[in-house]
C-alpha positions in Angstrom: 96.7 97.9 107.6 96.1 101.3 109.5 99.9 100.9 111.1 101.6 100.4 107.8 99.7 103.0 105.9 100.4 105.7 108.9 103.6 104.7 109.1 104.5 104.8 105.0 103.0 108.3 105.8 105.6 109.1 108.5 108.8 107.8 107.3 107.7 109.2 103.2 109.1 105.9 102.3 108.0 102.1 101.4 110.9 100.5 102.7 110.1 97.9 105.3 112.9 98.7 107.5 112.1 102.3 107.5 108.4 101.8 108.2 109.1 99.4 110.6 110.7 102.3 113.2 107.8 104.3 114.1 105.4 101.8 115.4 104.4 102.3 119.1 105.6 99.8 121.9 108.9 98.4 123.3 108.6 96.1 120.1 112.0 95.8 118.3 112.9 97.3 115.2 113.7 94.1 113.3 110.6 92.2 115.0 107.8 94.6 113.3 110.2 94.1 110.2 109.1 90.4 110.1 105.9 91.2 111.0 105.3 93.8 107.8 107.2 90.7 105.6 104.6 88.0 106.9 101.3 90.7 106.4 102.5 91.5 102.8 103.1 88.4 102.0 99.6 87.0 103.0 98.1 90.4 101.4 95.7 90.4 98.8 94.6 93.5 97.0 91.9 94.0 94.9 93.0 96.0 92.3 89.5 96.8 90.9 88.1 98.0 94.1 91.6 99.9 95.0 91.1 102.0 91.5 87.6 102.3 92.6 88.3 103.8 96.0 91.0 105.6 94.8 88.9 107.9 91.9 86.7 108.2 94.5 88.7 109.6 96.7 89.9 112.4 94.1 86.8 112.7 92.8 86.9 111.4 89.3 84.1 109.5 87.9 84.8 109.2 84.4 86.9 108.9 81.1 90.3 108.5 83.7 93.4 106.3 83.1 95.8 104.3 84.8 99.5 104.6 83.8 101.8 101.8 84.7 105.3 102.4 84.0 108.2 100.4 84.6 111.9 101.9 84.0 115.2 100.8 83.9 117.7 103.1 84.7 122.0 102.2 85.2 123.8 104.4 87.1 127.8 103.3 87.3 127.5 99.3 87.8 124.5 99.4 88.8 121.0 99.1 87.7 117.8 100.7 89.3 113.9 99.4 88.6 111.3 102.4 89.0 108.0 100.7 88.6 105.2 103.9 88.8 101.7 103.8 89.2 99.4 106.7 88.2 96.0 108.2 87.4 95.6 110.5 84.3 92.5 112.3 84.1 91.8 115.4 81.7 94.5 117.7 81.7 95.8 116.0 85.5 98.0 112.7 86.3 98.3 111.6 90.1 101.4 109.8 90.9 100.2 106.8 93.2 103.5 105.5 93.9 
C-alpha cells in the first residue's frame, strides 16, 4: 500500500500503467501493472475510517462535508467521466481526488 501511494505521488497520476514505472527492482513494467490490478482488485476500503483519517489529518473535527461529484463531459466523439471526491469545511473544500 506504501508502494502505490508513493508512487501515485511520483508520477501525479492514478493510472496503473503510469504508477507501475517507478517501482524499484529489475521488475518489468507490465509485471508490477498486474500486480497493482490483482491488489486493487482484492482491496477493501473502509470508507468510514478513510474520512476519519482523512479530517484528521487536516485537522477538522466538526460540522465538515463530503462532496461526491460525478460529471459527464463530450468532447468531439467522445465522452469523459470525472468522478471527484472532496471535503468542504467552513469557508474551505479539499479536493481528494
Amino acid at each position: 500500500m506504501t508502494q502505490f501511494l508513493v508512487a501515485v505521488i511520483r508520477v501525479r497520476s492514478v493510472n496503473l500503467y503510469q504508477v507501475s514505472t517507478p517501482f524499484v527492482g529489475n521488475i518489468l513494467v507490465g509485471s508490477n501493472y498486474k500486480r497493482l490490478q490483482r491488489f486493487l482488485w482484492e482491496f477493501r476500503i473502509d470508507y468510514v475510517e478513510f474520512a476519519r483519517s482523512i479530517t484528521t489529518w487536516i485537522g477538522v473535527e466538526k460540522d465538515w462535508v463530503v462532496i461526491l461529484d460525478k460529471t459527464q463531459w463530450e468532447f468531439g466523439n467522445q465522452m469523459h467521466n470525472v468522478l471527484m471526491l472532496s471535503i468542504a469545511y467552513k469557508a474551505h473544500i479539499l479536493s481528494l481526488s
